[in-house]
Structure formats: C-alpha cells, structure tokens
TIRO-2110 file (N, C-alpha, C; in Angstrom, 1 decimal):
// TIRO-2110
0.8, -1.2, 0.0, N, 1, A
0.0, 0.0, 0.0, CA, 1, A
0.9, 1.2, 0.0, C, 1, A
0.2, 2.2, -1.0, N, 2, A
1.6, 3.3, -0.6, CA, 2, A
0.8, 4.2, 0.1, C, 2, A
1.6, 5.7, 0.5, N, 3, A
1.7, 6.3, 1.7, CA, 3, A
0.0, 7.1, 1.2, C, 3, A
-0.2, 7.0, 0.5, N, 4, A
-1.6, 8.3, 0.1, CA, 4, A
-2.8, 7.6, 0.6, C, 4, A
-3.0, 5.5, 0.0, N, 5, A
-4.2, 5.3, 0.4, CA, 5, A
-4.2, 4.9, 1.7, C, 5, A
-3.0, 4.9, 2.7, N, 6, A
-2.7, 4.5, 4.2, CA, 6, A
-3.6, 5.9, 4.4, C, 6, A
-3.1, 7.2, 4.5, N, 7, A
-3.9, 8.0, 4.7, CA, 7, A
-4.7, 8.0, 4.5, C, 7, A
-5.6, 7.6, 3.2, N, 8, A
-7.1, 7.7, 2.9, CA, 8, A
-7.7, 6.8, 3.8, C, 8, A
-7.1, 5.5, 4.4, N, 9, A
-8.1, 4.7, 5.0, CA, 9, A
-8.1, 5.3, 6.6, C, 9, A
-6.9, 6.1, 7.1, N, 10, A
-7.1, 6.2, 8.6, CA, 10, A
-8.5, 7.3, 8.6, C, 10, A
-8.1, 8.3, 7.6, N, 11, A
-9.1, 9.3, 7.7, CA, 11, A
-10.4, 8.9, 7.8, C, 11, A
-11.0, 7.6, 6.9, N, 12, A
-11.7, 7.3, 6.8, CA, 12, A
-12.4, 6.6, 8.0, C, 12, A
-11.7, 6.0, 8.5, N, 13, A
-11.6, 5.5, 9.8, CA, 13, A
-12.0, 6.4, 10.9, C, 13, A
-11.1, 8.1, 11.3, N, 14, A
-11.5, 8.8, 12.1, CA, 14, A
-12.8, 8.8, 11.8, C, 14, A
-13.7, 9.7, 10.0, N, 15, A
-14.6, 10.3, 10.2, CA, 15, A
-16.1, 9.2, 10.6, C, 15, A
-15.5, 8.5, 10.6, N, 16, A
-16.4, 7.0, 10.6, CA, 16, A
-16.5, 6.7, 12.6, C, 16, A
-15.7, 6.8, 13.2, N, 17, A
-15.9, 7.0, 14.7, CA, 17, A
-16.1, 8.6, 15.0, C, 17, A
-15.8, 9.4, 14.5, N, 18, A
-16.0, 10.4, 15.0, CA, 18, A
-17.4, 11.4, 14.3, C, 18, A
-18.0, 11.0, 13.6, N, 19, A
-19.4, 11.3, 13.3, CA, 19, A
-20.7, 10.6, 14.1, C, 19, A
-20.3, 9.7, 14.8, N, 20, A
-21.5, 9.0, 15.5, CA, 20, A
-21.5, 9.8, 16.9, C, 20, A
-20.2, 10.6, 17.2, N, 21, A
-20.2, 10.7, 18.7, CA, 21, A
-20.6, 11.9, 19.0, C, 21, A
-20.6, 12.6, 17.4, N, 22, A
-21.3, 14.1, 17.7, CA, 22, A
-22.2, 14.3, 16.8, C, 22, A
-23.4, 13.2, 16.9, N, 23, A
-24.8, 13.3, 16.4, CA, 23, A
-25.5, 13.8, 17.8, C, 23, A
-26.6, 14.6, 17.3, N, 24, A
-27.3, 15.3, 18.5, CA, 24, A
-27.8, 14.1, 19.6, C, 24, A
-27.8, 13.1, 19.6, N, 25, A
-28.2, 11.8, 20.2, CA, 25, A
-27.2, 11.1, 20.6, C, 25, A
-25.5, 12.0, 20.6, N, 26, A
-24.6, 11.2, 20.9, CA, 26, A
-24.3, 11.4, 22.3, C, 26, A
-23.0, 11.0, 22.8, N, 27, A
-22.4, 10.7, 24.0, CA, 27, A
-21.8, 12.2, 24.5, C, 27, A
-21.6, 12.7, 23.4, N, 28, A
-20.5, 13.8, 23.5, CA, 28, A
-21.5, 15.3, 23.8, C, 28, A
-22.3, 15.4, 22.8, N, 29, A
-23.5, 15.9, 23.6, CA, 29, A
-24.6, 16.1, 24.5, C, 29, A
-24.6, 14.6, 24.5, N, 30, A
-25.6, 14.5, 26.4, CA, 30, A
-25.0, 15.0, 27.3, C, 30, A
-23.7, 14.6, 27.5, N, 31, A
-22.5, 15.0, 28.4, CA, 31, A
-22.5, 16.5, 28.8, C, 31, A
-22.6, 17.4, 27.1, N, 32, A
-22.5, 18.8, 27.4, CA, 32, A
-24.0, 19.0, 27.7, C, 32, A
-24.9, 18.5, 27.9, N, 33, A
-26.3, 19.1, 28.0, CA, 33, A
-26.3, 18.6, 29.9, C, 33, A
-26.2, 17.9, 30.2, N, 34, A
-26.2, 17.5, 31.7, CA, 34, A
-25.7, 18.0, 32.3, C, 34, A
-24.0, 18.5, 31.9, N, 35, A
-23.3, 19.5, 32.2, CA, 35, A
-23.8, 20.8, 32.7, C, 35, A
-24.6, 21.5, 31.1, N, 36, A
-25.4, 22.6, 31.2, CA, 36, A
-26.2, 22.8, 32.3, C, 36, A
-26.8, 21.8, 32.6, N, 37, A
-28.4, 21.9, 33.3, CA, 37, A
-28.0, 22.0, 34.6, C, 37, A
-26.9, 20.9, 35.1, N, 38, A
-26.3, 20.8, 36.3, CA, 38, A
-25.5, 22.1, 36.8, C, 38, A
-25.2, 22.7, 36.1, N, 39, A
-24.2, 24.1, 36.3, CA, 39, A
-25.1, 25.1, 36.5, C, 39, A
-26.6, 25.2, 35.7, N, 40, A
-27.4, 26.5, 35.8, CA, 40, A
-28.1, 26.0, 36.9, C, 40, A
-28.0, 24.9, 37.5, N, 41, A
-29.4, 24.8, 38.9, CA, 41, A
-28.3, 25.3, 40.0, C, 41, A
-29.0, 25.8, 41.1, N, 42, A
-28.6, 26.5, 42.7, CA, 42, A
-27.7, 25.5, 43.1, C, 42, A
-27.8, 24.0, 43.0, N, 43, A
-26.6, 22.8, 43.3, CA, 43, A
-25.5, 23.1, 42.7, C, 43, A
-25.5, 22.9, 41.3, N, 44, A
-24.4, 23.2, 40.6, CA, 44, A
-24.0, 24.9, 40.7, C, 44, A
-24.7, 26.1, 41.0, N, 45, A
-24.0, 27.2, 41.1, CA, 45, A
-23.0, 27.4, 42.2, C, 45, A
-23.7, 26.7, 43.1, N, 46, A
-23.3, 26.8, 44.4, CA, 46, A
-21.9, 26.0, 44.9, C, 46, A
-21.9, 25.1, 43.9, N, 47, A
-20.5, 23.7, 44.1, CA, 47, A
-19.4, 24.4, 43.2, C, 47, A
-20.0, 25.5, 42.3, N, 48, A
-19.0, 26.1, 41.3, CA, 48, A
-18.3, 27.3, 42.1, C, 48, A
-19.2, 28.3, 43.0, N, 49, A
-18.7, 28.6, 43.4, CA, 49, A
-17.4, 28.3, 45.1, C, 49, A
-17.8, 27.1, 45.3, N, 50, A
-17.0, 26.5, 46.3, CA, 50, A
-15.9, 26.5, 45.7, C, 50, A
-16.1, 25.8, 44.8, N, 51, A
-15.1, 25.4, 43.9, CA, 51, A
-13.7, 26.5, 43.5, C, 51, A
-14.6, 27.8, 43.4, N, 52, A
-13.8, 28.9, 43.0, CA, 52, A
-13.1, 29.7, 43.8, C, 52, A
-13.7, 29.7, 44.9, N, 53, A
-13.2, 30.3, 46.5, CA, 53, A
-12.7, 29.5, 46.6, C, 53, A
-12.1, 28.0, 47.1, N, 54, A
-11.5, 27.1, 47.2, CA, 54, A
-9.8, 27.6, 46.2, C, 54, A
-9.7, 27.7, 45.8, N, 55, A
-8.9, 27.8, 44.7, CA, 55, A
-8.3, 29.5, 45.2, C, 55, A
-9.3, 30.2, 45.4, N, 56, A
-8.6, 31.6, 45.4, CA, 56, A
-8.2, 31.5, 46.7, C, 56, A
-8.6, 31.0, 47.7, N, 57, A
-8.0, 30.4, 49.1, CA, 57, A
-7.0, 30.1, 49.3, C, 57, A
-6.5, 28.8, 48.1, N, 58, A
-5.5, 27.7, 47.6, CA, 58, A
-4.4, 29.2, 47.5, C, 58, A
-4.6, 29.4, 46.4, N, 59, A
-3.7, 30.4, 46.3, CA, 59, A
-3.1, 31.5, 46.7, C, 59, A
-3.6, 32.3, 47.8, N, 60, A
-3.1, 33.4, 48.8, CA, 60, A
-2.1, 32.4, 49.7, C, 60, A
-3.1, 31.4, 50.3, N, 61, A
-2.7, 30.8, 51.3, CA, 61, A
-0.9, 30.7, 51.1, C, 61, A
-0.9, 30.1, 49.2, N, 62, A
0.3, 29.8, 49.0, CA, 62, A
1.2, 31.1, 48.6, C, 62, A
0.7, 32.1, 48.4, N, 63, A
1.8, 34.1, 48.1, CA, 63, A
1.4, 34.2, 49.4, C, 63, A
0.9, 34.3, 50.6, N, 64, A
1.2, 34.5, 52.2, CA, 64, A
2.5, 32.9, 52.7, C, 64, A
2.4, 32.5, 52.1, N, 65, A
3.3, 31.2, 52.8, CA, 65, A
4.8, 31.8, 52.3, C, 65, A
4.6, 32.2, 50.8, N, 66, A
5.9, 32.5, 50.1, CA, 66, A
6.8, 34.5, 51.2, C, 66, A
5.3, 35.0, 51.2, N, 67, A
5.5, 36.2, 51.8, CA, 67, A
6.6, 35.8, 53.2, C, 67, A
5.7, 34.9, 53.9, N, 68, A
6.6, 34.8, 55.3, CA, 68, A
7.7, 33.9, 55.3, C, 68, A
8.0, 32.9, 54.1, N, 69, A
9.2, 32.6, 54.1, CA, 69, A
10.3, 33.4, 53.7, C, 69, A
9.8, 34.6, 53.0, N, 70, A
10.9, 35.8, 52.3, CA, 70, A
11.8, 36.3, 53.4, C, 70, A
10.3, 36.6, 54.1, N, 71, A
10.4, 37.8, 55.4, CA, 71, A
10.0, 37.3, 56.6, C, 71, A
11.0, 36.4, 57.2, N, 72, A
10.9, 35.2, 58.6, CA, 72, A
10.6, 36.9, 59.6, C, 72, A
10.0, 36.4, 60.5, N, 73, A
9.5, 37.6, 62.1, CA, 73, A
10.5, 37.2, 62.9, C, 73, A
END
C-alpha cells in the first residue's frame, strides 16, 4: 500500500468513529447538556462557586506562605 491510500483509510476511519459521537443523540452531547443543566441549577452554582473560592483560598494561602518565608518575624 503506498503512503496516500494508508492516509485515505485512517481518515476514513476517524470520520467513521467520529461522526456517530457528535450526532445530537450522541455521547458527547448529552455529556455537554447535563453539564449545562447541572451548572445552571442552585446545586451546581453553588458547588461552582465553592469550587472557586477554594482555589482563590489555595492560592493566597500559598503568596502569604511564600511572603513569610521571604520575610521570617
């Protein structure tokens, strides 16, 4: 086989697994719609914002840890 129809079959191959998974009835779309739904209800705002303060927490915690190791008392 030479080097052009090796390409023609892999491609063929991708578009052949990767058209079934982003049909509106696929895997890859339910995923983003449950996502959605989950993220706009009061559970999911509220776990997003933990999530975010968590993180901005994470990080001072670690520029005040860096601060007082600069500048020992």
């Amino acid at each position: 086989m030479n080097r052009k129809r090796i390409i023609r079959k892999v491609e063929m191959k991708f578009w052949d697994t990767v058209t079934p998974l982003m049909d509106t009835s696929g895997p890859i779309l339910k995923t983003k719609k449950a996502i959605y739904k989950t993220l706009h209800s009061k559970t999911g705002f509220l776990a997003s914002l933990l999530f975010v303060w968590s993180a901005v927490g994470f990080v001072s915690g670690l520029l005040i840890g860096k601060l007082i190791s600069i500048f020992p008392l």
